[in-house]
Each structure stands twice: as structure tokens, then as C-alpha cells.
Kinemage of the C-alpha trace (Angstrom):
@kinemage 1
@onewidth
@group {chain A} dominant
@subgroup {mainchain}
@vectorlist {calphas} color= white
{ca unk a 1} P 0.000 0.000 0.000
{ca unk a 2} L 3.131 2.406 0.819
{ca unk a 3} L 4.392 1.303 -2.866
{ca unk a 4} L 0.763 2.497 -4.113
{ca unk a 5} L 0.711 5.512 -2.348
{ca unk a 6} L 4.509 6.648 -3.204
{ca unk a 7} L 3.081 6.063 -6.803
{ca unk a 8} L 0.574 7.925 -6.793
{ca unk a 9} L 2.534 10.584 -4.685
{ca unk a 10} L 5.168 11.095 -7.981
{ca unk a 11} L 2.273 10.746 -10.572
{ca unk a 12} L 0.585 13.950 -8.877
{ca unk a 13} L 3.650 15.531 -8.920
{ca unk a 14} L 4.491 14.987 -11.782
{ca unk a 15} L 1.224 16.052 -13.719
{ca unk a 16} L 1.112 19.291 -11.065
{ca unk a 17} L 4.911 20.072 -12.712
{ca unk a 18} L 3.887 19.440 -16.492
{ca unk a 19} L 1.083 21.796 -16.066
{ca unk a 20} L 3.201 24.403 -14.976
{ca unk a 21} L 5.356 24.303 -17.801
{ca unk a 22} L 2.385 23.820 -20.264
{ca unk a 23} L 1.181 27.489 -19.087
{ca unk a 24} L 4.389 29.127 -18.991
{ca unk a 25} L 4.657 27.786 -23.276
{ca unk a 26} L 1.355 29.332 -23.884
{ca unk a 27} L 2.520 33.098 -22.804
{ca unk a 28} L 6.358 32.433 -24.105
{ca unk a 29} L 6.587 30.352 -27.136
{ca unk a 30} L 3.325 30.600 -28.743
{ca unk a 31} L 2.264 33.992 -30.379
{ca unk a 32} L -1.030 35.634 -30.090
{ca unk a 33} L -3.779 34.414 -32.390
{ca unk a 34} L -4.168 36.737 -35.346
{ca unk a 35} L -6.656 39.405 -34.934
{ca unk a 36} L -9.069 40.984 -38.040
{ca unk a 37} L -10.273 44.353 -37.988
{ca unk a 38} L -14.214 44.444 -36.822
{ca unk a 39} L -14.006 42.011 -34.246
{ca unk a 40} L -14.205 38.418 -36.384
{ca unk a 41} L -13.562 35.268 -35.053
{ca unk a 42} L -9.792 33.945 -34.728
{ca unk a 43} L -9.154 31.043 -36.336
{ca unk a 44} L -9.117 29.362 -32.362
{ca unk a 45} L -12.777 29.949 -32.482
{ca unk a 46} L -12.205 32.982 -29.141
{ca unk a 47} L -13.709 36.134 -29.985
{ca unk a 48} L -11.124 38.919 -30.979
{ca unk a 49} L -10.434 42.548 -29.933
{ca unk a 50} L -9.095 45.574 -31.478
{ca unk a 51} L -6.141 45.288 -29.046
{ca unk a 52} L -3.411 43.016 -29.813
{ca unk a 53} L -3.084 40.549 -26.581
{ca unk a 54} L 0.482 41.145 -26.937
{ca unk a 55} L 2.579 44.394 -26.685
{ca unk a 56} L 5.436 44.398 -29.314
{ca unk a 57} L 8.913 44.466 -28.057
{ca unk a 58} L 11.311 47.104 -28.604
{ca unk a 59} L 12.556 45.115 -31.577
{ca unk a 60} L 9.493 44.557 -33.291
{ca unk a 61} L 8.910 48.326 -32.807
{ca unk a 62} L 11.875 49.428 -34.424
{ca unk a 63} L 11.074 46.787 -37.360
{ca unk a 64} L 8.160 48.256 -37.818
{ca unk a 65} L 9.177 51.655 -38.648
{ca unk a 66} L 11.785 50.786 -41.786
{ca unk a 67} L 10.171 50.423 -45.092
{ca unk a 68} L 10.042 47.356 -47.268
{ca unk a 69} L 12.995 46.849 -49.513
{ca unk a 70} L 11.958 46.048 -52.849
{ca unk a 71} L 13.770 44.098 -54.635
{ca unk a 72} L 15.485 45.908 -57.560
{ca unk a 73} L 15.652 43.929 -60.864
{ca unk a 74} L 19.495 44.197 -62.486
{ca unk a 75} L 19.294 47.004 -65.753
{ca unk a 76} L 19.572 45.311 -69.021
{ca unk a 77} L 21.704 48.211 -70.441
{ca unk a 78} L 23.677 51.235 -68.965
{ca unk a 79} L 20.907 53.728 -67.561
{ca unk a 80} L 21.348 57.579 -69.321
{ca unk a 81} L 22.110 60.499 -67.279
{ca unk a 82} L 20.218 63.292 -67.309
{ca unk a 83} L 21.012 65.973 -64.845
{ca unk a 84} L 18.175 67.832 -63.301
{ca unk a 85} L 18.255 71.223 -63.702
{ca unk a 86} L 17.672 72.372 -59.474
{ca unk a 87} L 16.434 75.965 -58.462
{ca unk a 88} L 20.237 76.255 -57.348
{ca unk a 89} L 21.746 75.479 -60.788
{ca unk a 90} L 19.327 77.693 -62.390
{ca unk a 91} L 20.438 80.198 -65.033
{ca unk a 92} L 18.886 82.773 -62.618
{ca unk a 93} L 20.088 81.729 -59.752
{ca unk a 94} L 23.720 80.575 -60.692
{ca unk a 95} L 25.426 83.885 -60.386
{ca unk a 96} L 26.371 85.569 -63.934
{ca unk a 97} L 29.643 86.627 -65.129
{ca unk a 98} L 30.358 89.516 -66.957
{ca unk a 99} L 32.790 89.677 -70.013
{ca unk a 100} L 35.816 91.680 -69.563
{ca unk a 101} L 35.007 94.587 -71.778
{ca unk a 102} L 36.783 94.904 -75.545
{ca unk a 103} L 38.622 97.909 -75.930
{ca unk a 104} L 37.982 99.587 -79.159
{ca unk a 105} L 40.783 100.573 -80.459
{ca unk a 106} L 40.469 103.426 -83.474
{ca unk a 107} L 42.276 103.196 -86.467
{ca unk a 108} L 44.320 106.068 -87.293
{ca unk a 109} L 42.330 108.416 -90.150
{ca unk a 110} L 43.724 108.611 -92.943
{ca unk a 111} L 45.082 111.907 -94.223
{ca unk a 112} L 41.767 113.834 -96.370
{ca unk a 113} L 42.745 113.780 -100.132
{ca unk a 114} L 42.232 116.266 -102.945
{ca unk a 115} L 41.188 114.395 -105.526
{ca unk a 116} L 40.474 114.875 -109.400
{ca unk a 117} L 37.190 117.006 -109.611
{ca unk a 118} L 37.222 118.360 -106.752
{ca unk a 119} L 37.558 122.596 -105.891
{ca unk a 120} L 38.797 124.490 -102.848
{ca unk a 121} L 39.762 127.611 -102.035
{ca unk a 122} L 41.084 129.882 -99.323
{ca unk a 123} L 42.473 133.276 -98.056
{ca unk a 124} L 46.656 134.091 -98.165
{ca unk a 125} L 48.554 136.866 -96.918
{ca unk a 126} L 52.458 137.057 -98.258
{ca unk a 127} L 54.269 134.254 -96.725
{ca unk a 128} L 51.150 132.132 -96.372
{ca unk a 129} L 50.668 128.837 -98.328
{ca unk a 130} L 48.327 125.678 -98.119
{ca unk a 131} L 48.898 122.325 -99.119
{ca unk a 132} L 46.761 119.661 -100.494
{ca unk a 133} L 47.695 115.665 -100.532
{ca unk a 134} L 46.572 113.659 -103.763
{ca unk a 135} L 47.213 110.262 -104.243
{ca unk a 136} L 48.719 110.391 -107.825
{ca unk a 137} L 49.509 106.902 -110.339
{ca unk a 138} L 52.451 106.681 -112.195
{ca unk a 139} L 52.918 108.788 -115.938
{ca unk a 140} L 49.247 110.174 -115.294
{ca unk a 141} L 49.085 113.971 -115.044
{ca unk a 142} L 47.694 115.775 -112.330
{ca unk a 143} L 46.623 119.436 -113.155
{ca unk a 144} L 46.316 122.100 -110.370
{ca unk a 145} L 44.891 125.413 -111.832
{ca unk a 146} L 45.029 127.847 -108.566
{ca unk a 147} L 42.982 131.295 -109.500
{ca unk a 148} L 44.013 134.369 -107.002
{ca unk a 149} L 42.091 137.183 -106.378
{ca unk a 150} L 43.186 141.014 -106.011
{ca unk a 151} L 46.868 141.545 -106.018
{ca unk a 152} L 47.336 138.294 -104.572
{ca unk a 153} L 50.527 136.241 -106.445
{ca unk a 154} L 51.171 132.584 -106.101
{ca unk a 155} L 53.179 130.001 -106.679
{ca unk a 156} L 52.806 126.499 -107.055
{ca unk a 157} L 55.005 123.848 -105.867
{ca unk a 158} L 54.641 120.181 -105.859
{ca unk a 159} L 56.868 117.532 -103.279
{ca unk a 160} L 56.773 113.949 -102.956
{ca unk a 161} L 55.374 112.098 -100.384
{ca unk a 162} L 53.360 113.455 -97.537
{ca unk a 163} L 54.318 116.882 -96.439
{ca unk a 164} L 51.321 118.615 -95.090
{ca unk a 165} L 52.889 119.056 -91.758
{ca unk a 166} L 54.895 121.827 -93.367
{ca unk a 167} L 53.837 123.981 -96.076
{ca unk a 168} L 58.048 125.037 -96.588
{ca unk a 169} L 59.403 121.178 -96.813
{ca unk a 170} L 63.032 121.600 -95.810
{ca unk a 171} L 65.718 119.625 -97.358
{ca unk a 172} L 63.469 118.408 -99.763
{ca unk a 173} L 63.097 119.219 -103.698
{ca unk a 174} L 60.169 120.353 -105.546
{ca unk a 175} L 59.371 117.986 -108.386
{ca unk a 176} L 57.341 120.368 -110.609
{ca unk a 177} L 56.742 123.736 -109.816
{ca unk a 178} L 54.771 126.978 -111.700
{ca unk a 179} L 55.788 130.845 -110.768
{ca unk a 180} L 55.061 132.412 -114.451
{ca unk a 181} L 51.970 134.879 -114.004
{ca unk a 182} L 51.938 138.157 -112.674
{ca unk a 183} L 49.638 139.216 -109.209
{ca unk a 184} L 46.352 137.990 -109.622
{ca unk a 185} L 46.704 135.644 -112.669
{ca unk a 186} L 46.507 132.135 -112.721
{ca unk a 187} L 48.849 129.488 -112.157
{ca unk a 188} L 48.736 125.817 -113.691
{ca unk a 189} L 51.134 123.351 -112.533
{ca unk a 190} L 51.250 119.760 -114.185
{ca unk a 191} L 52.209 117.166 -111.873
{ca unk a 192} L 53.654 114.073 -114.260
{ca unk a 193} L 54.388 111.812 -111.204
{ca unk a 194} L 56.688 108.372 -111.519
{ca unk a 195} L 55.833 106.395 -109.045
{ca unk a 196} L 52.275 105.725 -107.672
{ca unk a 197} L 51.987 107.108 -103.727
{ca unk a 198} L 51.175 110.160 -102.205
{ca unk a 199} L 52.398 113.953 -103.490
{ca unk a 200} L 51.807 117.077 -101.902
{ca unk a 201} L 50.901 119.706 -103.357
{ca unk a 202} L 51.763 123.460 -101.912
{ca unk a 203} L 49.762 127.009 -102.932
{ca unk a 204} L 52.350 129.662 -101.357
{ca unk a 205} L 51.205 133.661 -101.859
{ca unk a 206} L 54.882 135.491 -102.617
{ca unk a 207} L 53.534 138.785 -102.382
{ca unk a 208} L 49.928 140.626 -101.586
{ca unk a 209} L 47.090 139.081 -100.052
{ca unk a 210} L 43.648 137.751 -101.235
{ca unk a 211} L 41.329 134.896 -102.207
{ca unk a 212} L 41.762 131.880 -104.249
{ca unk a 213} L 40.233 129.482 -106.155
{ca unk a 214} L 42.201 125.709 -106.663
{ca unk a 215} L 40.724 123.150 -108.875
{ca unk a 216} L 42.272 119.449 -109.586
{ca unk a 217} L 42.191 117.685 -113.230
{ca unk a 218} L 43.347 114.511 -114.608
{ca unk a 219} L 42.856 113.534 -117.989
{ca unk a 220} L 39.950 110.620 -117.745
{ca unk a 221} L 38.184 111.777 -114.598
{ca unk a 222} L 34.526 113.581 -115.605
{ca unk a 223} L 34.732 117.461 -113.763
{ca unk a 224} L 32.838 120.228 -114.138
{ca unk a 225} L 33.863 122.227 -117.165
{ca unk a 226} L 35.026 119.346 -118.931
{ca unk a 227} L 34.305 119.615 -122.891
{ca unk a 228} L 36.131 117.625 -124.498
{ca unk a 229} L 38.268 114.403 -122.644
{ca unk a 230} L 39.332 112.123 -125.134
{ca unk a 231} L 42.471 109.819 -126.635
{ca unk a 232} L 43.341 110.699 -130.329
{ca unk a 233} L 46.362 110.001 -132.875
{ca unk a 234} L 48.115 112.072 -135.352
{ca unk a 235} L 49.452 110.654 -139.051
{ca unk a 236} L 52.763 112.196 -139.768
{ca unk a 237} L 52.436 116.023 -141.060
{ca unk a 238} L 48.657 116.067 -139.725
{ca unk a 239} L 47.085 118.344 -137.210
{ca unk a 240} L 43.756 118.775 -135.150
{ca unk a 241} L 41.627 121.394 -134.327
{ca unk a 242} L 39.132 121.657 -131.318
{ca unk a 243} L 36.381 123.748 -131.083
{ca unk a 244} L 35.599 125.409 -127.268
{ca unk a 245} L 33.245 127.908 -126.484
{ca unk a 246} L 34.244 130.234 -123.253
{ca unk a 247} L 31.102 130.701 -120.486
{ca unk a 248} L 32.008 134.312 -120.472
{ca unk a 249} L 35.128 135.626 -118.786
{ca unk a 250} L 35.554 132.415 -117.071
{ca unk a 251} L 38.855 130.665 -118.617
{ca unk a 252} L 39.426 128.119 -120.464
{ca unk a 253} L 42.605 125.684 -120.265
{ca unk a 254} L 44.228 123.111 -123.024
{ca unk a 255} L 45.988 120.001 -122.029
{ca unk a 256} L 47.631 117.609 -124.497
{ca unk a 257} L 49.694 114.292 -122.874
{ca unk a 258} L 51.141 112.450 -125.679
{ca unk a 259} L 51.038 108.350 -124.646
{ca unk a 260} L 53.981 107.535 -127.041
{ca unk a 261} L 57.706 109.315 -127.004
{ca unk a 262} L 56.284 111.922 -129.551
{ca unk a 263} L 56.913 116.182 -128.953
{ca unk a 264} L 53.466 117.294 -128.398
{ca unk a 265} L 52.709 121.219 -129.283
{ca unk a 266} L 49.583 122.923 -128.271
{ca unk a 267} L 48.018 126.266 -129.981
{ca unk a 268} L 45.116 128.252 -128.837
{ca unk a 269} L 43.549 130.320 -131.773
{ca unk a 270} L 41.261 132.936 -131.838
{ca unk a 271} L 38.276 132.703 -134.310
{ca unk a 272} L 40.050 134.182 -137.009
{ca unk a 273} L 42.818 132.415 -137.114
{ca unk a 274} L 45.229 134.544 -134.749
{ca unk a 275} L 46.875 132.877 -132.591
{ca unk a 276} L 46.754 133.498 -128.852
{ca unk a 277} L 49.302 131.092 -126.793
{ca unk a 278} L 51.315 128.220 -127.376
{ca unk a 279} L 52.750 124.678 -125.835
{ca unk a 280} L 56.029 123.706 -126.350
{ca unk a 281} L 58.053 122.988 -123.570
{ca unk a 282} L 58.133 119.313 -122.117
{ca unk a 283} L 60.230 117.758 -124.814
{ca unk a 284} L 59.272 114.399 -126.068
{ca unk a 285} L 56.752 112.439 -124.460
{ca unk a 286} L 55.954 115.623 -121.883
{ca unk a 287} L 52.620 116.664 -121.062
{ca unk a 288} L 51.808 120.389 -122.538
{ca unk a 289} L 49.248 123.134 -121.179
{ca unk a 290} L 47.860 126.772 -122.384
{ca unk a 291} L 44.497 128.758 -121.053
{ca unk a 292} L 43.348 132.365 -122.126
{ca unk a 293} L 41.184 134.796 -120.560
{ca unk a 294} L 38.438 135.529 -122.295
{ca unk a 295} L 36.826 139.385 -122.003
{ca unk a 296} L 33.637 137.388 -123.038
{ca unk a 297} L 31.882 134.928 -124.202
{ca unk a 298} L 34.599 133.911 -127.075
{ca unk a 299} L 35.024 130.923 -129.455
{ca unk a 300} L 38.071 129.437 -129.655
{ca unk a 301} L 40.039 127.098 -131.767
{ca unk a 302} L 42.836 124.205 -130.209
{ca unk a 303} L 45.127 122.884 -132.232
{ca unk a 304} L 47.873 120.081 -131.754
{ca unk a 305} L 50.268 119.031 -134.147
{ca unk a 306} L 53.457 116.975 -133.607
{ca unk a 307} L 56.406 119.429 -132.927
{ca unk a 308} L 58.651 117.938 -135.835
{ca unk a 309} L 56.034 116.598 -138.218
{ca unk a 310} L 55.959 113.164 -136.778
{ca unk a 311} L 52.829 110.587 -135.554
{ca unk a 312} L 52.041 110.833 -132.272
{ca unk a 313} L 49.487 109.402 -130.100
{ca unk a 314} L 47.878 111.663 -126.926
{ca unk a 315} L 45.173 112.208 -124.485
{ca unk a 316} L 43.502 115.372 -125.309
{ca unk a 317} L 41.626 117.568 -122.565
{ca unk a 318} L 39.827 120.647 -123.053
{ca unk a 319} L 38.129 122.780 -120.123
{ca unk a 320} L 35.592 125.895 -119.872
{ca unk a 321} L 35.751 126.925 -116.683
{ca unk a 322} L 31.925 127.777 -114.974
């Protein structure tokens, strides 16, 4: 009986200790049931609550909180970068920079020139003198015809290269030059230069004082006054005439420029035949010039023949002044 007893001692002992540790599983190992929103039935058949039976841990709290990763698939092919234009990077926010400024820097002007056609004039005193700066070409004439006023006497003087800066060029010599009229007559200086560049050109009053008028001619540029402006030949032993009419008292001026080595000479008749002035001074191949002042309104006649008799070839020019 003892032996029954002690048995039945260590059986209730031993069910007392198993159901013990059966509880403690229930609130350890095993997890709440699940619970559904509304208060449904757990799958345990117990009636559930809003409130989880169990508080989360620390851990599950912070699990909570991170976001799924998703799970990125691997790019077929290398992804393009565009770069995204931010309010920082912004044309009007990114902070502008200026352009160091260009300095302009002016050419030097170029000297005015007095060029065929054109007129000037001006006021001299003795000593006085003006100079003009042409840009002449090589064998073709340049004609200044100067016109003083009063008792005003000129001279003309003509220098190579440019020497405007001084009206007197020192150390340097004239390469044409015209002093053959008397106070207030005109002057005409032929310029014949050889060598294109520039030439200066020089009006100097030697005595008196007055006004003057300057007009530049070549022999193919259109001017006022112009008549006749033409290239023309000679046989041996022949000679041409030109007809001119003067506008008044106004003058009028003869140029002949023979384009071969011949002697050129230049005659201004009157209408009946008399003759007035003559040309004959350059030699062969030299450019001859002749003008007459009319008292009026006058006809004249131009003639040019070869000096000894010869051919010749020229450039004629014949002007009425206005």
C-alpha cells in the first residue's frame, strides 16, 4: 500500500509540474492568435479585440518603422544620365559673369585727299601757303589750276610724299613747280608723277594778299567744265583742231599728254585764225598746257600738231571753266 501511495505521490507531482510548464509555453513560445479588424472570429474559435493581446517588443517596434525593400531587378543596359536642372543650378540663380570689356581701339584716319574734280579755295597773306595731298599713279598727269584774287601772287610747288605738316618742306626738292603769271593771274602746274603714292601739293602767296580758287584735273576723270576728254592720234604732217566755247570771262585751259615718245605742241587760236598762246616745252613724251582769258563769251580754236612733223598718239583735254 506504501508502494501504491509513493506512486501515486510522484504521478501527482508529476502532472502538477507538467502543467506548470504547459502554461508558462502558452505566454512564451506561442504567439497571439491573429486578430481581423471588426471584431471576427480567430481562427481558435475565441472572440477577438481591437487590441493586440500582446505588446510588441522594442525590436518589433523598431522593425516596424523601416520600409520594405523592394527588390530591384538588375538594368539590361547602362541607364542615361540626365542631370536635373535644381532651383540652385538655375540660369537665374547661378550667379552671372560679366565679359571683360573689348577695348575699341580706333584706327588712325587717314590723311583727307584732294582728288580729281574736286575745288577748294582759301584766303593768303604774303608768306602764307596751303597744301593739299593727292594720291597720284604713275605717268598720269595731275593738273592744279590755282585762281588768285586782287593783287594776290602765287606760286605752285609740288613735293613727294606726304608733307602737309609743313607747307616750306626743308631739305626736300620740288618735283614740278609753276611761278610764271603776274599778281592775280593764274597758275597751272602739271604734276607728271613716276611712281604711284602720295604727293603734296603746296599754294604759297609770294607777295599781296587775297582769295583763291584751286581746282584738280586729270585727264579721264569727268569734272565740271570738262568739254572735251578724249584719246586721239596724229598721221605724220597732220594736225587737229578743237572747237571750245568760253562761259564768259571764265577761262578756259588746253591740255595735251602724248602716250607715245612723240613732242606734243599745243596752240590756242582765236576765231580768225590769230593765234593766242602756245605749248612747247616738255620735250618728247611731256605733257603740254595753255588757257586764255576771255573778255567774253569767245570761241576758240585748239590745235595740236606733232612738234617735228611726226605721228604721235595723246590724251587730249579741253576745259571751260563755270
Amino acid at each position: 500500500m506504501k508502494q501504491i501511495a509513493l506512486l501515486s505521490l510522484l504521478t501527482m507531482s508529476l502532472l502538477t509540474a507538467c502543467g506548470g510548464a504547459s502554461d508558462d509555453l502558452d505566454t512564451t513560445l506561442i504567439p497571439p492568435p491573429a486578430t481581423q479588424a471588426g471584431g471576427q472570429t480567430t481562427s481558435t474559435g475565441q472572440q477577438a479585440t481591437d487590441a493586440p493581446l500582446v505588446a510588441p517588443t522594442t525590436t518589433t517596434a523598431a522593425l516596424a518603422t523601416l520600409p520594405p525593400s523592394p527588390t530591384a531587378a538588375p538594368p539590361t543596359e547602362a541607364p542615361t544620365l540626365i542631370p536635373t536642372l535644381t532651383e540652385e543650378a538655375s540660369p537665374e540663380a547661378s550667379p552671372s559673369v560679366e565679359a571683360s570689356p573689348t577695348i575699341a581701339i580706333s584706327p588712325t584716319p587717314s590723311p583727307e585727299l584732294f582728288v580729281p574734280g574736286q575745288q577748294d579755295g582759301g584766303t593768303l597773306s604774303a608768306g602764307g601757303a596751303k597744301a593739299y595731298l593727292v594720291d597720284a599713279r604713275r605717268f598720269q598727269p595731275l593738273i592744279l589750276f590755282v585762281e588768285p584774287t586782287n593783287e594776290l601772287n602765287v606760286t605752285l610747288a609740288a613735293y613727294t610724299g606726304d608733307q602737309t605738316g609743313q607747307t616750306t618742306p626743308e631739305g626736300v626738292m620740288p618735283s614740278a613747280t609753276a611761278d610764271n603769271a603776274l599778281a592775280g593771274r593764274p597758275e597751272i602746274l602739271v604734276l607728271s608723277p613716276e611712281a604711284d603714292g602720295l604727293n603734296t601739293l603746296v599754294i604759297r602767296a609770294v607777295a599781296g594778299e587775297g582769295s583763291f580758287a584751286a581746282r584738280l584735273f586729270d585727264l579721264t576723270t569727268p569734272a565740271s567744265g570738262v568739254v572735251i576728254q578724249q584719246p586721239d592720234a596724229l598721221a605724220a604732217g597732220e594736225e587737229k583742231t578743237y572747237s571750245v566755247t568760253s562761259r564768259g570771262t571764265r577761262p578756259i585751259i588746253a591740255v595735251a599728254d602724248p602716250t607715245d615718245q612723240s613732242d606734243i605742241a599745243l596752240d590756242i587760236l582765236a576765231t580768225d585764225g590769230t593765234l593766242l598762246t602756245t605749248a612747247n616745252y616738255s620735250g618728247p613724251g611731256g605733257v603740254e598746257t595753255a588757257y586764255v582769258l576771255p573778255l567774253g563769251t569767245t570761241d576758240y580754236t585748239v590745235r595740236v600738231r606733232e612738234a617735228n612733223g611726226g605721228s604721235a598718239n595723246y590724251q587730249i583735254l579741253v576745259i571751260a571753266l563755270e
